[in-house]
C-alpha positions in Angstrom: 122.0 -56.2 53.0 121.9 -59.6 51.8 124.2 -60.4 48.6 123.0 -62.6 45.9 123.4 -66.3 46.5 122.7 -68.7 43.2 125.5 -71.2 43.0 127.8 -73.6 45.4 130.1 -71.1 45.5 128.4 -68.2 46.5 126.6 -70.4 48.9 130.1 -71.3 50.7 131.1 -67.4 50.6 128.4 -66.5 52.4 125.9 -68.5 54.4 128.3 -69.5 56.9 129.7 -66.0 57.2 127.6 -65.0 60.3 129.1 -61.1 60.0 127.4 -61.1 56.6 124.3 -62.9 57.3 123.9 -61.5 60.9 123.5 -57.8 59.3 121.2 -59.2 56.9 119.0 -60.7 59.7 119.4 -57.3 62.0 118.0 -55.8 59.0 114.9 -57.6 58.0 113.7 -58.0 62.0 114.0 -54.0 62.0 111.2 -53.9 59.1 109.6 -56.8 61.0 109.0 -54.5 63.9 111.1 -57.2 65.6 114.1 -54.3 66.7 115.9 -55.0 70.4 115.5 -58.6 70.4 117.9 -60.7 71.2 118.8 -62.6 67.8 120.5 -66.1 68.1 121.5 -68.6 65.3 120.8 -71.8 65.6 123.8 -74.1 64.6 121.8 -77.0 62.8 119.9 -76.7 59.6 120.8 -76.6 55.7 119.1 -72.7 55.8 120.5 -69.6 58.3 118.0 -70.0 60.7 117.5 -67.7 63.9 115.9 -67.6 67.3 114.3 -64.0 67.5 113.4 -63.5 71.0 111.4 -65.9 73.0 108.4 -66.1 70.3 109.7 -66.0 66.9 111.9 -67.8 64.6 113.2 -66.2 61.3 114.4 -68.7 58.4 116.3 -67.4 55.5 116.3 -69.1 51.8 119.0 -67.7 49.4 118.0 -67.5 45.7 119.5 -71.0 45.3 116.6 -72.3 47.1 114.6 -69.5 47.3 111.5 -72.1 46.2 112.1 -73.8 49.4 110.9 -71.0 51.2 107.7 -70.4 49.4 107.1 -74.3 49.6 107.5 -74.1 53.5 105.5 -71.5 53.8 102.6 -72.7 52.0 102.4 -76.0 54.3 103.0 -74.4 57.2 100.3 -72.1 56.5 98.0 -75.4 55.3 98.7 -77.2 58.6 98.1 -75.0 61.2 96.6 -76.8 63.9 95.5 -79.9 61.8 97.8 -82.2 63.3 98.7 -83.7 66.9 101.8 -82.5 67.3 101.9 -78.7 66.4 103.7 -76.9 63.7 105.6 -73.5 63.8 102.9 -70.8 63.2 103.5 -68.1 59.8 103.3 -64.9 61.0 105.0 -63.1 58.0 106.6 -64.9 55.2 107.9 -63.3 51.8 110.4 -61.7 49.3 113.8 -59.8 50.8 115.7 -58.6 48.4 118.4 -60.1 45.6 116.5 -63.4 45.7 116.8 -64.4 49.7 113.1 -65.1 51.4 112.3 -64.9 54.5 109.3 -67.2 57.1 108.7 -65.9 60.5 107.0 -67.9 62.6 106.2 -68.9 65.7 109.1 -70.7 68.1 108.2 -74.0 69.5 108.6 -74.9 73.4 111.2 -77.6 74.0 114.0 -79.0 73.0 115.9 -81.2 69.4 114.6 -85.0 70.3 117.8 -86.2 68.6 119.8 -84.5 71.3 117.1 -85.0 74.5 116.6 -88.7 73.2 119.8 -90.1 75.5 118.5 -88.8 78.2 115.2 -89.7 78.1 114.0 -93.4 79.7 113.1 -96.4 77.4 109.3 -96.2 78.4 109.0 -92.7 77.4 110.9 -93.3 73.9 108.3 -95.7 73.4 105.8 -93.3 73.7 107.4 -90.8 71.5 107.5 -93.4 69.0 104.1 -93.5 69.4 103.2 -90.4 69.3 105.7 -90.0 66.1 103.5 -92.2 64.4 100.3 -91.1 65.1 101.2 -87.5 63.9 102.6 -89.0 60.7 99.5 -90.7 60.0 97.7 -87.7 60.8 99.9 -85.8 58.2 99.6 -87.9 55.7 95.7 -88.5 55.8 95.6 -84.8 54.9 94.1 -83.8 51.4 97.6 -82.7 49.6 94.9 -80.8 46.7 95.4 -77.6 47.6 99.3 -77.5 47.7 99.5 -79.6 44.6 100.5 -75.8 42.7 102.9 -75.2 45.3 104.6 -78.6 46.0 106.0 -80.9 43.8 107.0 -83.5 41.9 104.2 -82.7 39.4 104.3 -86.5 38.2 105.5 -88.9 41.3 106.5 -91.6 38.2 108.6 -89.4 36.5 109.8 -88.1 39.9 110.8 -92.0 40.8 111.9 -92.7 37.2 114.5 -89.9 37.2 116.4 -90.9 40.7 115.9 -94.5 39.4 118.3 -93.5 36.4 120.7 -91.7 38.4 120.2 -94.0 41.5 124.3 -95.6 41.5 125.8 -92.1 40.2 124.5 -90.4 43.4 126.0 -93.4 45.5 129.5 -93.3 43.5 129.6 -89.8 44.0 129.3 -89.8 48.1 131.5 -92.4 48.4 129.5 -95.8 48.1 132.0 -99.3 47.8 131.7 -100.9 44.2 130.7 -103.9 45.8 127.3 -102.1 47.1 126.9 -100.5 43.5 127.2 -102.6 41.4 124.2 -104.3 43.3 121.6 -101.0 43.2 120.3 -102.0 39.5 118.8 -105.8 40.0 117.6 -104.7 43.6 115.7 -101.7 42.2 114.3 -103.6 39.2 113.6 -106.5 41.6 111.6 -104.2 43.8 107.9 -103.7 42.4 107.0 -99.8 43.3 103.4 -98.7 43.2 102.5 -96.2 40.1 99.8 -94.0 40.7 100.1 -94.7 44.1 97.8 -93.4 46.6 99.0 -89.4 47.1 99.7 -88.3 50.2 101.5 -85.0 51.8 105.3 -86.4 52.9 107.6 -84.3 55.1 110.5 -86.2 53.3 112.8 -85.7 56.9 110.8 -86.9 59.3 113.2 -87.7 61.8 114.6 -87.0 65.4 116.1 -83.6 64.2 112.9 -82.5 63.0 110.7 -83.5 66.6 110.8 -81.1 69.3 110.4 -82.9 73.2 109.0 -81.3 76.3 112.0 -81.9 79.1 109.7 -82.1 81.5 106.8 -84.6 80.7 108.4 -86.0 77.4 106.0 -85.1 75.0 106.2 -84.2 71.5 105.5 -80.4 71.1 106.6 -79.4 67.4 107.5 -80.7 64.3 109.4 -78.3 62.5 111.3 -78.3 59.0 108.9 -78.6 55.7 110.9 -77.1 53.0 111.4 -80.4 51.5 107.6 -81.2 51.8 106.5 -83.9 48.3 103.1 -85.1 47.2 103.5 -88.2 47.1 104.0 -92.4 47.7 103.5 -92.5 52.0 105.8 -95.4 51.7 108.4 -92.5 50.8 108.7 -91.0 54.4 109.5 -94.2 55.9 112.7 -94.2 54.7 113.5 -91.3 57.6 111.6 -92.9 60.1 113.7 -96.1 59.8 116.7 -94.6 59.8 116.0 -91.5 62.0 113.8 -92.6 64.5 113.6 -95.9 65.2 117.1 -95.9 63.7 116.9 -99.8 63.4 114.9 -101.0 66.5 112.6 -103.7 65.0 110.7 -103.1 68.7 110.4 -99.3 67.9 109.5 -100.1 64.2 106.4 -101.9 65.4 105.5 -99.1 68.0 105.8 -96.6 64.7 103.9 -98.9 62.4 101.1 -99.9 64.8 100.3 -96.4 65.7 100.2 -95.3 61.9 97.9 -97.9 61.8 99.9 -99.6 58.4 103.1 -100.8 57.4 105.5 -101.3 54.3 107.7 -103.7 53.1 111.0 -103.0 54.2 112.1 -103.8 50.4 109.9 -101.4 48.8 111.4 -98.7 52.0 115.5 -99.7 51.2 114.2 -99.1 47.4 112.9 -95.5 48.1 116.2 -95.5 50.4 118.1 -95.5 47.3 115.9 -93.4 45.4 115.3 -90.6 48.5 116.1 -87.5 47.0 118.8 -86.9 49.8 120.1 -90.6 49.8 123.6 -90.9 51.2 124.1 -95.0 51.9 128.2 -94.7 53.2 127.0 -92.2 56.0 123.8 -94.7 56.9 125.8 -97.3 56.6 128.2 -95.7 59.3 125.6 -94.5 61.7 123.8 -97.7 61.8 123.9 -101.5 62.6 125.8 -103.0 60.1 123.4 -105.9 58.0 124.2 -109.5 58.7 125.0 -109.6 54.6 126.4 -106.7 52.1 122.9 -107.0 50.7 120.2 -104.7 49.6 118.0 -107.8 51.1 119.7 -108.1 54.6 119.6 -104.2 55.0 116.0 -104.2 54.8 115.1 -106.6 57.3 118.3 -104.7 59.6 116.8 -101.3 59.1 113.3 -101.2 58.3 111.9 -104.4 59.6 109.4 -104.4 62.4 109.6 -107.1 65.3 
């Protein structure tokens, strides 16, 4: 029902086509057993994703990232229940057909903390932050072992050494002012990164989007989204929580950092800023507070700073 998907162009064809992808989903909830409920897509998200009912949640990975799928499903299935802040439940995960795969799982209670965050008074952000940070640390004192076949990089170094090399390409090619680029290579080789650094399960997107809230007591009640999941350098995920969730707040930087129970140098989290595999510096640099100085320096103590 599904056609094949392996390039941008195919991708653009049909993933947003919701007459396509809606008979595709129709179709795979009938051999789910899942037939008569109501089937809403949600408008967010990098993969066609679905609210199917009340309980369940259907996510779709083309053959273009087809891997994503089997890398979410494996830590989902490894986390269940081991952290403080729950995680969607797998209740059926596997091939479709022409490449697309498929995770149903369970659909959290509550509601995007990126959207509810507004709304929501200063004393309970705090405690979100809190709570953020706690379930962080909790994630990343985990034992990554046993997804080590199923989630990469196989060699963090070479992982880091590779977006190192095409570090100022990525940020020519979304936009990035010369004046910014031309600075990437000394700040990079002036930051000293750990190798063999301690290994620790990173969500890679741990930010607002990826938090679910309770509107009625505030709390944290899902964290959702680990297709990008990485074994690797903790220091790694920070780069999301600075500019994601405490989105620049020194004050909420500290409230993250204390409840993790560590922090990192804000050089060494603009460094894996540039390095992130999903970097984008123009759009940070227009969604937040402006450094004091066009400096790799100043935007580390601006963004990633605690205080």
């Amino acid at each position: 029902m599904l056609p094949l998907v392996e390039t941008d162009e195919q991708w653009d064809a049909v993933v947003p086509d919701e007459a396509v992808m809606r008979r595709g989903a129709d179709d795979l909830c009938a051999r789910l057993g899942l037939t008569g409920l109501p089937l809403t897509r949600y408008e967010a998200g990098s993969q066609p994703v679905y609210a199917v009912g009340d309980e369940h949640v259907l996510k779709l990975f083309p053959a273009a990232s087809a891997e994503d799928g089997v890398t979410e499903a494996r830590v989902l299935t490894h986390l269940g229940g081991r952290l403080p802040v729950p995680t969607p439940e797998v209740r059926s995960a596997g091939a479709y057909e022409n490449g697309w795969r498929y995770i149903l799982m369970s659909r959290l209670p509550g509601e995007d903390l990126a959207v509810a965050w507004p709304g929501i008074p200063r004393a309970d952000q705090d405690r979100i932050v809190t709570e953020a940070g706690a379930c962080l640390a909790a994630l990343h004192a985990l034992d990554p072992g046993p997804l080590a076949g199923a989630v990469g990089p196989g060699d963090w170094d070479t992982f880091v050494g590779e977006q190192r090399a095409g570090a100022v390409q990525q940020q020519r090619e979304r936009g990035l002012a010369e004046g910014w680029l031309e600075q990437i290579p000394d700040f990079l080789d002036s930051v000293k990164l750990p190798t063999g650094p301690e290994r620790a399960l990173l969500h890679t997107e741990f930010m607002r989007q990826h938090l679910v809230v309770d509107p009625r007591n505030r709390a944290l009640t899902g964290l959702l989204d680990f297709e990008p999941a990485m074994i690797g350098d903790p220091a790694y995920d920070f780069v999301a929580v600075g500019l994601f969730v405490t989105r620049a707040d020194p004050r909420l930087m500290t409230r993250f950092t204390e409840a993790y129970g560590r922090a990192f140098a804000p050089r060494t989290v603009t460094a894996y800023t540039l390095l992130h595999v999903y970097s984008d510096l123009p759009w940070y640099l227009r969604e937040l507070p402006a450094p004091p100085e066009a400096t790799f320096d100043s935007l580390a103590g601006a963004w990633f700073a605690a205080g």
